[in-house]
C-alpha positions in Angstrom: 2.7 58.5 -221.3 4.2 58.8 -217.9 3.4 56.1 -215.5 4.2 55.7 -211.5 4.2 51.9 -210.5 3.6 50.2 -206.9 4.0 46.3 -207.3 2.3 43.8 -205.2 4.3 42.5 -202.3 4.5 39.0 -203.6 5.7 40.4 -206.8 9.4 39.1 -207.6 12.2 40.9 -208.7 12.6 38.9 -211.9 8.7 39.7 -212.4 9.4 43.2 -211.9 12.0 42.9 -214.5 10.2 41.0 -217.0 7.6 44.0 -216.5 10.4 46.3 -217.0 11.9 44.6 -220.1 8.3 44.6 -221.7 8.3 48.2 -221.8 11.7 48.6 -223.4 10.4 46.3 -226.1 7.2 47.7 -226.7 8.7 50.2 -229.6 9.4 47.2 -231.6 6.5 45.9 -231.3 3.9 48.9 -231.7 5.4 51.3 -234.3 3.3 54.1 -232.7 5.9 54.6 -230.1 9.1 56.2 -230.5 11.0 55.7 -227.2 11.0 54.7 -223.8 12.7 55.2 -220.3 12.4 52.8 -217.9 15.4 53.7 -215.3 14.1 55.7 -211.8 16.4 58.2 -211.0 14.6 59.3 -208.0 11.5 58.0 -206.4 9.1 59.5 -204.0 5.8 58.1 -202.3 4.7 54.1 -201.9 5.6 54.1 -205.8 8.7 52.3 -206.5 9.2 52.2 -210.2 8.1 54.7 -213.3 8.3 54.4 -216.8 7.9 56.7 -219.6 6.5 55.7 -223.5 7.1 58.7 -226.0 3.9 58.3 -229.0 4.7 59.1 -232.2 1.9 61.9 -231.7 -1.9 61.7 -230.0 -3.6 59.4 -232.6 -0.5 56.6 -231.8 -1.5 56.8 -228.0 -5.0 56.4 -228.7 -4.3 53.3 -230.6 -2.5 51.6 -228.4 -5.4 51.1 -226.3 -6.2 47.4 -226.3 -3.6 47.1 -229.1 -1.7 43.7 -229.6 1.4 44.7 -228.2 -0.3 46.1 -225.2 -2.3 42.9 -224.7 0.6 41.2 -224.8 3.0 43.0 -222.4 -0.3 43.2 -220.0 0.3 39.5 -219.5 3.7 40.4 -217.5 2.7 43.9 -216.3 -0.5 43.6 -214.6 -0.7 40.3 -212.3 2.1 42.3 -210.6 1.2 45.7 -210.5 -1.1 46.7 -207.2 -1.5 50.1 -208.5 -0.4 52.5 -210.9 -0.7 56.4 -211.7 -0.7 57.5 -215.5 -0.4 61.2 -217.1 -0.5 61.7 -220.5 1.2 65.4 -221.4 2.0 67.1 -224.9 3.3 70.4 -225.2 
């Protein structure tokens, strides 16, 4: 679950990093996710940030949706995100 971030322009760095620290803590809180990177090594485009969830396998992801633990990091991710791009990939 690979996801490309722009924030709003009002958007704060402490929001951004509350945003940020949501997703590192998500694998505690949603057991269907095994790991996560949250550290841009490079960017390109208007998108400044990217994060990356690892799912325990397809049915994990799928149940995330509208889970708890994504309702609850939404309340710190999305009054600040503007847009966002998201590819889900297997092998």
């Amino acid at each position: 679950h690979v996801v490309t971030v722009k924030w709003k322009t009002e958007a704060t760095p402490k929001q951004i990093e509350a945003a940020l620290d949501g997703v590192k803590a998500l694998p505690k809180a949603y057991k269907g996710i095994t790991r996560v990177w949250v550290k841009s090594i490079k960017v390109q485009g208007d998108k400044t940030h990217a994060f990356v969830m690892e799912f325990k396998d397809e049915q994990s992801l799928k149940d995330y949706a509208d889970s708890p633990a994504q309702k609850k990091w939404y309340e710190a991710y999305l009054p600040i995100r503007e847009q966002s791009t998201t590819f889900d990939i297997t092998n």
